[in-house]
C-alpha positions as CSV (number, residue, x, y, z in Angstrom):
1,X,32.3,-8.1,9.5
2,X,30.8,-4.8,7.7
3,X,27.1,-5.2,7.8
4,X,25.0,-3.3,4.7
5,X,22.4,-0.5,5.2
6,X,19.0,-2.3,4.6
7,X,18.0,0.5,2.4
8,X,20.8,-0.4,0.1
9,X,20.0,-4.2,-0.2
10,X,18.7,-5.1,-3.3
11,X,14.7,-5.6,-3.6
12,X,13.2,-8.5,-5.1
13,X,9.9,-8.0,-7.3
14,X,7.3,-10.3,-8.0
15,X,8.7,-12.2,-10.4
16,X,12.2,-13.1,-8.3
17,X,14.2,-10.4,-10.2
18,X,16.5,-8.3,-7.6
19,X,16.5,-4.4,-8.1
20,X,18.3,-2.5,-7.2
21,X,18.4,1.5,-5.3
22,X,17.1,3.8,-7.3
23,X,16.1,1.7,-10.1
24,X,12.4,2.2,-11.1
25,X,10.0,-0.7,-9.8
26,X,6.8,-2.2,-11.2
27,X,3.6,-1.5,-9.8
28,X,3.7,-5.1,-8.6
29,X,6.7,-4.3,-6.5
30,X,5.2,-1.8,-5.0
31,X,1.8,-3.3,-3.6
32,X,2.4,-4.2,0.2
33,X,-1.0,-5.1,0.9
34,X,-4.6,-5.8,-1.2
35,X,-7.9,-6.5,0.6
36,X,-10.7,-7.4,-2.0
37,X,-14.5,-8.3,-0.9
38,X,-17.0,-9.1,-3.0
39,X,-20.0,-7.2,-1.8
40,X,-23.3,-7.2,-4.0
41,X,-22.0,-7.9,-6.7
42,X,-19.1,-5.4,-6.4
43,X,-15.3,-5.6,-5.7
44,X,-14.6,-3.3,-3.0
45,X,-10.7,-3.1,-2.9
46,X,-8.4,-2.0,0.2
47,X,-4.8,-1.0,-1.8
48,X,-1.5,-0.2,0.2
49,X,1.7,0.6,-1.6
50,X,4.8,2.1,-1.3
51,X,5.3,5.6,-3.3
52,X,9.0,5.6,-2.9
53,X,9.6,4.7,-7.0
54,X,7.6,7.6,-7.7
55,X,9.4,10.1,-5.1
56,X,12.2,12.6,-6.5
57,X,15.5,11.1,-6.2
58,X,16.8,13.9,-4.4
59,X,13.9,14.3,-2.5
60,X,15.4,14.2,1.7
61,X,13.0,11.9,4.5
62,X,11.2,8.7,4.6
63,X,9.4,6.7,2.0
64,X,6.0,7.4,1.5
65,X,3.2,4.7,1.4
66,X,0.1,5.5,0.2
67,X,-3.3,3.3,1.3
68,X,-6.3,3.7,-0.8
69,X,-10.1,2.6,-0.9
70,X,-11.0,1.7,-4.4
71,X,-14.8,2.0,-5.8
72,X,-17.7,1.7,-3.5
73,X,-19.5,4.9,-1.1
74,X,-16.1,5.3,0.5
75,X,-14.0,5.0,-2.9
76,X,-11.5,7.3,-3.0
77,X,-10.7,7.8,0.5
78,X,-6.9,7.8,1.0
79,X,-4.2,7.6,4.2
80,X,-0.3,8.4,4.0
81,X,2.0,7.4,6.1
82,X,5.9,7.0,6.2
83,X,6.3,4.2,7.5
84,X,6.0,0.6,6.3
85,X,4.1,-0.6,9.8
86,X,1.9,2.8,10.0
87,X,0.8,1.9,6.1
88,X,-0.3,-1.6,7.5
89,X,-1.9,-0.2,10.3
90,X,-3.8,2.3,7.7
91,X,-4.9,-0.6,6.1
92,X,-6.1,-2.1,8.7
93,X,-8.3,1.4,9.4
94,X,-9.2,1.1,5.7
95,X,-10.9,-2.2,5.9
96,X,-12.4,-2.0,8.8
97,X,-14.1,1.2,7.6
98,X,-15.1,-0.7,4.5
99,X,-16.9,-3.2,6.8
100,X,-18.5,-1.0,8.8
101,X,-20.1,0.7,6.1
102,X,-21.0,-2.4,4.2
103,X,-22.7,-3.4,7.9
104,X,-24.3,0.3,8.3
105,X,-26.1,-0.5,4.8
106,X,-27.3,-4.0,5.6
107,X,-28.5,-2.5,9.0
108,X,-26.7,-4.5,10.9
């Protein structure tokens, strides 16, 4: 039995739909990960998401994923990595750099 390349096998988005190689995605199909806290009256938001829709085509290597603090003192900061896990595990950094600087200003 021939087995199919993973990175052929059609994608499912959000909303069920299957895509398929190549094929442009939403930006809700390419979120992996979203950490929100509500801190002061701010959202302080943790983003992770694959750049692979927005990569050339032709363009040769691994899928970029992109992981990004949004708003607060470390809004802004972003980590790249290639690989799905390594983009968790940059999440993972992410947050836990947004909760040590939420603790740093409480003095904790």
């Amino acid at each position: 039995m021939q087995r199919r390349n993973d990175s052929e096998a059609p994608a499912s988005g959000a909303d069920g739909e299957e895509t398929q190689p190549g094929e442009e995605r939403s930006a809700e199909q390419r979120v992996m990960a979203v950490t929100a806290i509500d801190y002061r009256g701010r959202v302080l938001t943790v983003v992770s998401r694959s750049d692979a829709a927005r990569r050339d085509a032709q363009a040769a290597g691994p899928a970029s994923f992109t992981t990004i603090i949004l708003s607060g003192p470390l809004g802004q900061l972003t980590w790249t990595a290639e690989t799905w896990r390594e983009s968790l595990r940059n999440h993972e950094t992410a947050v836990s750099k947004l909760i040590r600087s939420m603790t740093a200003e409480l003095g904790v």
